[in-house]
N, C-alpha and C positions, 0 to 999 in steps of 0.2 A: 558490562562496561559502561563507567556514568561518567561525564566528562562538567566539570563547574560551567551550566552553559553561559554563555552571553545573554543578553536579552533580545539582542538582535543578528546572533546565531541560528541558520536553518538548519537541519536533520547532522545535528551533534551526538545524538543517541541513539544507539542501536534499534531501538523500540521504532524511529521514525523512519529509518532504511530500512529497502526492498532489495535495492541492485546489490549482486554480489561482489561486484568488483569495489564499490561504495564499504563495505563491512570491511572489508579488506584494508582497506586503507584507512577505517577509525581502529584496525590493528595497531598498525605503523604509529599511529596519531598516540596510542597509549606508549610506544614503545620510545617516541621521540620524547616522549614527557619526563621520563627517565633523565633521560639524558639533560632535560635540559635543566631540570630539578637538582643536576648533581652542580651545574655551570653555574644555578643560581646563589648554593654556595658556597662555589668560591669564589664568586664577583661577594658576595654579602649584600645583594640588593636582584629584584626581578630583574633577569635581563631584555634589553627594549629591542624590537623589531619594525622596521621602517618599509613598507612596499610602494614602490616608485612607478607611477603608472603613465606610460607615453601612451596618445593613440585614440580609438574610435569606445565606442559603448561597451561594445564585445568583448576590447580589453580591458576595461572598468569592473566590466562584470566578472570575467578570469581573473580579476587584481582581488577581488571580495573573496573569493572563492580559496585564494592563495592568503589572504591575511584569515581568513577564521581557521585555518590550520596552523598558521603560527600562533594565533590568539590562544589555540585548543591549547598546543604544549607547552604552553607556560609564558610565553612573550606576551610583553607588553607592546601597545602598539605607540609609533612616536612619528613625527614629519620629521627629525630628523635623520641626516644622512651619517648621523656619528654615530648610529646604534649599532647592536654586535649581532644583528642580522640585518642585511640590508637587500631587497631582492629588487633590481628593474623588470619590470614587464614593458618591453620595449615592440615599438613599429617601425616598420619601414617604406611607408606608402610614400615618403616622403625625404629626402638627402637630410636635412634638416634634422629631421625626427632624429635620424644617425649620428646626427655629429654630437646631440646634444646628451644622447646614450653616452659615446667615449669620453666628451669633456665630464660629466656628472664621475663617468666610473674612472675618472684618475682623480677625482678629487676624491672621491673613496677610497683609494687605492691609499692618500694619505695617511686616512683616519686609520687606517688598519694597522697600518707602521706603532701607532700609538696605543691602540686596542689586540693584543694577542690574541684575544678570543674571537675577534672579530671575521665574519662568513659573510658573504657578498656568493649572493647568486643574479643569474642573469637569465632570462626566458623571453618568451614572445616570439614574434614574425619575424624580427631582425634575424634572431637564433636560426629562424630556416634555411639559411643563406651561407651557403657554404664559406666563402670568401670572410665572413664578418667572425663566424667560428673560427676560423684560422685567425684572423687579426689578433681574436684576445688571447686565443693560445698562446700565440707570439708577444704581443706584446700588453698582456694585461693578465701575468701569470699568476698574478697574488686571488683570481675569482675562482671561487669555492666548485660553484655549482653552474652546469651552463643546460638549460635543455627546453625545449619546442614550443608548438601551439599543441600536436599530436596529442601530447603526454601528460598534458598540464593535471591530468586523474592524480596521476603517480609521485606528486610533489612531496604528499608526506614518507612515500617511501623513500626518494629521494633525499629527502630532507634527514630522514635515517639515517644513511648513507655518508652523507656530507660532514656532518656533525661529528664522527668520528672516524674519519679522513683525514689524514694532511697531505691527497692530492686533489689536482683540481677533479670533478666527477662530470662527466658529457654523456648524458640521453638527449640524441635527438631523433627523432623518426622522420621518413622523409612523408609518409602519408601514411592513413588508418580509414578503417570505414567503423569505427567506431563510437559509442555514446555512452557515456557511464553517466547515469542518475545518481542524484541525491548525494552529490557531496557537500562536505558543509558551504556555506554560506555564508559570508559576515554583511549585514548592509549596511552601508554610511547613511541612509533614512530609514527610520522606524516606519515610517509613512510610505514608501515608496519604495520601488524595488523593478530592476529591470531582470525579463524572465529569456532565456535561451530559446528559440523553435527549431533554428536549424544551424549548423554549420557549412563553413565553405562557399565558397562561390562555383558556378560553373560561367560566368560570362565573357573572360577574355578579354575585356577589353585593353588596347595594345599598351595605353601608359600604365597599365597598375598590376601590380606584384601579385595581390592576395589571393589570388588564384591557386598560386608559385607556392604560397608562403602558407595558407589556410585548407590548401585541398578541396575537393570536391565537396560539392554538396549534398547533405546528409542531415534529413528531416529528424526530428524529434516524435517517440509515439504523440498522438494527442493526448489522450488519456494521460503521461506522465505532464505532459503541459500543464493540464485542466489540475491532476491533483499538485503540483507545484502550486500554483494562483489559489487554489484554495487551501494550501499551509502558511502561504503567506499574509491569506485572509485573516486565517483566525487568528496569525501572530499581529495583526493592524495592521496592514497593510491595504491601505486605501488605492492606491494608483500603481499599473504596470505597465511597463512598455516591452511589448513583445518587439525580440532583436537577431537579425540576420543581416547577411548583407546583401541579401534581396528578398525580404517576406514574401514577393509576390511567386518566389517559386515553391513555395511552401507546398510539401507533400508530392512535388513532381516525381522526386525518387522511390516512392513508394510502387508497387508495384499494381500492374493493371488488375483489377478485380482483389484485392486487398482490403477489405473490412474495413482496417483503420485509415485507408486511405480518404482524407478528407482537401478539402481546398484553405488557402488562404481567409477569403473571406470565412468561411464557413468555419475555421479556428478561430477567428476574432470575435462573432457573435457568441460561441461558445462560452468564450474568455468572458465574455461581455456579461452572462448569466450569471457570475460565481458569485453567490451572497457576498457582499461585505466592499467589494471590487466597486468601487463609486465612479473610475477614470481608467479608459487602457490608451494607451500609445502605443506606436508601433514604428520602428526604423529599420530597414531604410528599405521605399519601395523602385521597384525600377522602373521607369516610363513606357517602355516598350512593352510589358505585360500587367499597366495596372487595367481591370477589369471594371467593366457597367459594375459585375455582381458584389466588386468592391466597394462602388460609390453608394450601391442600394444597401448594402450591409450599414455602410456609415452614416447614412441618411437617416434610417430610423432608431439610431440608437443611440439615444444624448450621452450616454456613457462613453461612448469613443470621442477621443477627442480631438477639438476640431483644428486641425494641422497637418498638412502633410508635408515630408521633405521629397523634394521629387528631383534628384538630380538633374542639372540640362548638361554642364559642364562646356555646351559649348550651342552658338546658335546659328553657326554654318554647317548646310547639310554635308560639304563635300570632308570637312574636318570631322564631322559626326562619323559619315563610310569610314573614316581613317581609324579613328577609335574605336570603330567596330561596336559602338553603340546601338544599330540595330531601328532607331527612328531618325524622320529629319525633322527640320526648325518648323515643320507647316505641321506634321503630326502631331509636336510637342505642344503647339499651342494650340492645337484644336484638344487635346486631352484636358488645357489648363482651362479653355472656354466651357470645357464638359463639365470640370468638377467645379468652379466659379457658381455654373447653372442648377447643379445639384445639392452643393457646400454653398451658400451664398455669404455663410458667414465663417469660413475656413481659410485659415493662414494657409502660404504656400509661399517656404522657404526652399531655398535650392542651395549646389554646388557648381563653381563654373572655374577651370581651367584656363588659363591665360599664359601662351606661348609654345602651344603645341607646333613639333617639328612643321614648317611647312605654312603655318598662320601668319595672314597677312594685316595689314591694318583693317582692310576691309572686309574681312572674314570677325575681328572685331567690331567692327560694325555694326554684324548681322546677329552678334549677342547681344551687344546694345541694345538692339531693336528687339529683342525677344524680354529684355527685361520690360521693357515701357510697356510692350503691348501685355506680359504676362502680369505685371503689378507685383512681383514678387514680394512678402514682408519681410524676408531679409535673404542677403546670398552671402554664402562662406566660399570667398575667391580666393583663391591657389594660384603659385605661379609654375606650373609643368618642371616636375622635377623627373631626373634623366633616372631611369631605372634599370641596371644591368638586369638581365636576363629579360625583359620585355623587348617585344616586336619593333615600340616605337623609339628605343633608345639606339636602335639600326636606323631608324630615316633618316635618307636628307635634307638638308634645310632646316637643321637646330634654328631657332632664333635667335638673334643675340640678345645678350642679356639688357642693352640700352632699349633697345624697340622693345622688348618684354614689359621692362618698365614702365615706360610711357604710353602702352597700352593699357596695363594693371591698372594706373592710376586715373586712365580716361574712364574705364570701366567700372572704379569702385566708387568716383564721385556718382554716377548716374546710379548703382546700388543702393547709395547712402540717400537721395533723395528720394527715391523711391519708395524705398522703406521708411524714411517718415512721411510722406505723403498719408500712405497703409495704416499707418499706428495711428496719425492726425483723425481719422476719422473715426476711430474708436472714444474722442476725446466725449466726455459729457456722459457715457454709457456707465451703468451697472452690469456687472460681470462676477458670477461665481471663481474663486483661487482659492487655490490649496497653497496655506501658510506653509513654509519650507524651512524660515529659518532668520533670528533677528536679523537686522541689517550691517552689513560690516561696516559701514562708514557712520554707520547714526544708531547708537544703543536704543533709541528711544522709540523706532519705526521698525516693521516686522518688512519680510522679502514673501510674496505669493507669485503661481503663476496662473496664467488662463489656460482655459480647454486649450486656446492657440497657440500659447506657450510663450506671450507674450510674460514679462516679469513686470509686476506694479510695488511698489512699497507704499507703506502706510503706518500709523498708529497706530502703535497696540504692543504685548504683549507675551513673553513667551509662552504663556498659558496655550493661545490660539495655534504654536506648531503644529502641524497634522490634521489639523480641521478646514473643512472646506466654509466660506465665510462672504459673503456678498460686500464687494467692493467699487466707490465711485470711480470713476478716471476720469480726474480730474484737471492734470495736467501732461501732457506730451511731451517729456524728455527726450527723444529718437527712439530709440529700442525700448525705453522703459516708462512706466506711466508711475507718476503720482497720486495718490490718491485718500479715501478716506472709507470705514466701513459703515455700511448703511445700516 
């Protein structure tokens, strides 16, 4: 079985797969090719396939995974939303995310009218949601294919499936303890590549869904880790960012006295060995379990890089008990004084929440004051979105949406100066970046980022993509630095 690969296709060939649930599905992958080869013609042109990705890393990396299967059977890939395959991989952590799912899939809903051939599927965390499955049944009849986070292996099968269907096709699983390796891979950078360790969350906390929606959590062997990072190596692959939605539980599930059972830390060093691997990242850690053995891991290994996102969400202790977060505002900032002392030169971006049931102005306040004292180099604030089937879409004492506001906004001016304050002082310094990509506003200037993840542009040339390259900072735009290569 030989499939025309991409060049930044992973394990497209039988020779590169182990799992056999993986073989199984470059079955399917042969058999949709068929199919889509008979489509191409009678369009008399490759037909184009579009994947529409709402949402966190995790489903960036589930969107890669779902486009180098459409790549495999014959689609071409396109941004637009008029191709004659069109998949959403949609989130729900957020009302918003939702709405912009339904308004995008009726404006698809057009294009099909126009297009006969045209199949619109729909997947992701939203799909877990029972309520949101019934809507489109009901009222977005024309979508092809609708099914989970569970399942997401089985897409090419699916994809079989759909293709020569004229009804709608629903795989959803409510939960799996499952992990299929080695399915293909498409990466949007030749250079970079973010790598899977675990799925699911076990943490509960009351505002957020993906507990609901992602399942329990379900470590990856290491070994299949380690040989992933070094396939991507030898494909050049310079930089990875290992992704769950809590790294720091990494390997909890494994069982006591388990061989393979290793730690978080003790998987990132590992990572950190694989020839060719010059940068690893890792998202996202939780505060309540990051460890000494973390900080001593990142300490002495220039190769990790220097950034963490440490969610606070919120810097009232009695709002923190609510969310079942598990630390208070005096812990959070003794951990950020620990790794400051350790990291001296480590960004540390967060998450913060504004409007949870029950917050007061003064409970605002006290995140206020966790930002000044923690220095944060940047926060991504949220305004509390109400989530059916969480604990805290049952509290009393919603906020109203005016006090929400004029909270958010007292909140995000003291973020935005703080974080240039953070970036100010980097000004004048030489800094190693990995070139990522021209710059969209100026042909003439390339886009890098820092070990801290900071973004600098400068001069220069497409040649330099993918090369790490020493750069001045020269000037302090807020989030982004100007500069020149030394």
């Amino acid at each position: 079985m030989e499939f025309k690969k991409d060049i930044n296709i992973l394990n497209a060939n039988k020779e590169e797969v182990t799992d056999a649930e993986s073989l199984k599905q470059l079955g399917f992958i042969e058999e949709a090719k068929g199919y889509v080869e008979e489509l191409k013609k009678e369009l008399g042109r490759t037909p184009k396939a579009c994947v529409v990705t709402f949402g966190c890393q995790m489903n960036a990396r589930d969107s890669e995974k779902l486009l180098a299967i459409l790549k495999l059977v014959g689609y071409e890939e396109t941004d637009s939303e008029e191709a004659d395959f069109v998949l959403y991989n949609t989130c729900t952590v957020r009302d918003n995310a939702d709405q912009r799912v339904y308004g995008r899939l009726g404006a698809c809903g057009s294009h099909k009218k126009k297009n006969p051939h045209m199949k619109i599927a729909i997947c992701g965390c939203l799909m877990q949601e029972e309520s949101a499955v019934e809507k489109i049944k009901k009222s977005y009849r024309f979508v092809d294919l609708i099914f989970g986070t569970h399942n997401i292996y089985k897409f090419a099968e699916l994809l079989c499936t759909a293709l020569v269907s004229d009804r709608m096709v629903i795989d959803i699983w409510k939960e799996t303890d499952k992990i299929v390796e080695d399915l293909p891979v498409f990466r949007k950078y030749p250079f970079k590549s973010g790598v899977n360790i675990m799925f699911g969350c076990n943490n509960f906390c009351t505002y957020c869904i993906v507990p609901y929606v992602r399942g329990r959590e379900r470590s990856r062997n290491p070994k299949d880790i380690i040989r992933e990072c070094e396939k991507l190596a030898n494909d050049g692959v310079k930089e990875v960012m290992l992704l769950g939605q809590n790294v720091n539980s990494y390997g909890l599930d494994f069982k006591e006295g388990d061989p393979e059972r290793i730690s978080f830390p003790e998987l990132l060093e590992e990572v950190s060995k694989v020839k060719g691997i010059e940068r690893v990242r890792f998202m996202t850690p939780h505060p309540k379990d990051f460890s000494d053995d973390l900080l001593d891991v990142i300490a002495r290994n220039p190769k990790i890089a220097r950034h963490i996102h440490l969610p606070l969400q919120s810097g009232n202790t009695e709002i923190l008990r609510r969310m079942n977060r598990k630390y208070t505002k005096e812990s959070y900032l003794a951990l950020v004084d620990k790794i400051h002392e350790k990291l001296p030169d480590v960004a540390i971006t967060t998450d913060i929440i504004v409007g949870f049931p029950g917050e007061t102005e003064s409970d605002v306040d006290d995140t206020i004051d966790v930002v000044k004292k923690a220095g944060f180099d940047n926060a991504f604030t949220f305004i509390y979105s109400k989530r059916t089937g969480t604990p805290a879409a049952t509290f009393e004492n919603q906020v109203p949406e005016e006090e929400v506001k004029k909270n958010f906004d007292k909140l995000l001016k003291v973020v935005q100066e703080t974080a240039r304050a953070q970036s100010e002082k980097m000004t004048g310094r030489v800094d190693n970046v990995l070139v990522e990509s021209v710059n969209e506003q100026d042909s003439s200037l390339m886009t890098g980022r820092l070990s801290n993840n900071t973004l600098v542009h400068f001069p220069g040339d497409e040649s330099l993509i993918g090369s790490f390259v020493d750069v001045s900072l020269d000037e302090c735009k807020g989030f982004y630095f100007m500069g020149h290569i030394v």
